[in-house]
C-alpha angles and dihedrals in degrees: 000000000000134000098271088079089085099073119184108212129173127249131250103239120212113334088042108130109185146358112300095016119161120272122141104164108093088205084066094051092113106133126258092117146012107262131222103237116079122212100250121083094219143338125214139148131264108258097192133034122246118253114226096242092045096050087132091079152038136201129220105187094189088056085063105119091040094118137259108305089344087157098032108137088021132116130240124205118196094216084190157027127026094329095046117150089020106147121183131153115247117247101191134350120210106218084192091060114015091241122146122200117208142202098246141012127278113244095225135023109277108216136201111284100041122137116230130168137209126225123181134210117285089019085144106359138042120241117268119258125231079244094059104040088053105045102027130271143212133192143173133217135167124203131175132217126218137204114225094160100113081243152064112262128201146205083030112180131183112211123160125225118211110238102161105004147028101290093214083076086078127056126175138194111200133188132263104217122008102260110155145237093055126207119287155190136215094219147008111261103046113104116240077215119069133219088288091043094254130145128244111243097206092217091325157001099350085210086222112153104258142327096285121112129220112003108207092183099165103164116050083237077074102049098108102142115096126208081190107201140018126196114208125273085011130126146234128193115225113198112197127186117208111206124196119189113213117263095002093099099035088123123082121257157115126281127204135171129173119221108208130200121199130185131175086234101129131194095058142094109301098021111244092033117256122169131182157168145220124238099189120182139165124238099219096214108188122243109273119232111232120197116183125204135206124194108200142021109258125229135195107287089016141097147214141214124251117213116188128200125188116183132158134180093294096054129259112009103218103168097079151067133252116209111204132204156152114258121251119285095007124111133249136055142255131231120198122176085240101248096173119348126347118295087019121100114180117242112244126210109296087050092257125141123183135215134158122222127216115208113208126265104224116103089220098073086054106132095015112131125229133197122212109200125192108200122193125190126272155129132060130348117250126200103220111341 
């Protein structure tokens, strides 16, 4: 009786008629029913043990044939045994051998076995636009959890746990029995509270837990809202709310957060019996503009200022780093004041970064061009290059 009894699905949104019934767009996951499309990409089992030197990967013999780097960029949940409730992204997959390599250590030897499941990228929400990284964002989703134990379960929280974010980015309201059709929306962006923070009935009691708004639990010390019961094989709708604040995500990156599900059911794996799932996005961040300045004309045995200025659409970008350095195959040398690494220097408030250039003290180098280059980091995000 492991913990992948516990299965997150999404929901049907309006038009859904009955229990299981067939959704697959997350930006239709907006309540009503309870959909047929669960949230993982896939769940298996563990076909060889970790040793304790290699604790950075697994191997899955029957996912061979998958593809190269079929997985690379998602994330992989152990759903049992030592390592349970393990998540990491997965930085490259081997199609020859079924291993996975991952981002960060397990805690505890997984051992063969083991269920794990995938989850890809914009499994519930969309990625976020430069738009709306930059101005402020808010979106809905609902999501339902099913018990798939054999048996009622009881004392069942949700909490979330920050992978990738600041948990306090997600919030959730979750219902109390499993009476469908659940409340829904007919888009993404409308509020199931309205202006008074109150909850729409639909024609009756919601059977939401309390009065309260938005929960952020984000530790399971938190997690102090109880669904209460779930009868096997039932249903409960989860809404979250996902809350950007403008300018705090401008930057490009992934976003990760893990739903949990935690019951008193002992005699199971994990004991007592947890179960949970992955919502993994990316944070589109725009290509910065980088001028760089010089303030004197070098000569042989002298030496210039770099100025470096990063701007994008929203102004300065001040939360970055500029490398600078000399092109390939031309003379001189950079100094940098080493923040943070050699050759770095952190841009300060106004976007700008500093460096001074040597040029070389040989004459014969007299007349020969060379070309400073400040580089700042973008683009898309690799596994293992």
């Amino acid at each position: 009786m492991p913990g992948n009894d516990l299965v997150f699905y999404g929901t049907t949104g309006p038009g859904g008629g009955a229990d299981g019934g067939a959704q697959s767009d997350p930006n239709l996951f907006l309540g009503r029913f309870r959909s047929s499309t669960s949230l993982d990409e896939f769940r298996s089992t563990l076909t060889a043990t970790q040793l304790a030197r290699d604790r950075h990967t697994i191997v899955d013999a029957t996912r061979i044939g998958d593809g190269a780097d079929a997985h690379e960029l998602k994330w992989l949940l152990i759903q049992t045994g030592p390592a349970a409730l393990y998540a990491s992204r997965i930085m490259s997959f081997d199609d020859a051998t079924g291993e996975f390599k991952l981002e960060a250590r397990t805690p505890a030897t997984a051992v063969i076995g083991d269920d794990y499941a995938v989850f890809a990228r914009n499994n519930v929400w969309n990625d976020v636009t430069i738009a709306q990284s930059r101005d402020g964002d808010q979106q809905f989703r609902c999501i339902s959890l099913r018990n798939e134990h054999g048996v009622q379960i009881t004392n069942v929280k949700i909490h979330f746990e920050a992978l990738n974010l600041d948990g306090s980015e997600f919030a959730r309201l979750n219902q109390t029995n499993q009476i469908q059709p659940f409340i829904e929306r007919a888009d993404g962006v409308t509020d199931i509270l309205d202006s008074f923070g109150q909850r729409d009935p639909l024609g009756g009691p919601d059977n939401f837990i309390g009065s309260g708004g938005w929960q952020t639990p984000a530790t399971r010390a938190m997690a102090d809202t109880t669904i209460a019961t779930l009868a096997n094989t039932f249903s409960d709708a989860i809404w979250m709310r996902r809350l950007l604040a403008p300018d705090l995500l401008r930057r490009r990156r992934s976003v990760a957060i893990k739903v949990v599900a935690s019951t008193d059911i002992g005699g199971s794996d994990p004991d007592p019996l947890v179960g949970a799932c992955i919502l993994a996005f990316d944070v589109l961040g725009e290509d910065p503009t980088v001028e760089l300045e010089v303030d004197r004309f070098v000569h042989i045995d002298g030496g210039a200022r770099l100025k470096a200025t990063v701007t994008d659409s929203a102004g300065p970008v001040t939360d970055d780093d500029v490398q600078f350095v000399v092109k390939a195959g031309d003379q001189g040398t950079i100094v940098t004041d080493g923040d943070p690494d050699v050759g770095f220097d952190e841009l300060n408030e106004d976007g700008c970064a500093f460096a001074t250039f040597l040029s070389p003290s040989d004459p014969i180098f007299e007349g020969d061009a060379t070309h400073p280059q400040a580089i700042v980091g973008a683009g898309d995000e690799v596994g293992d290059p």
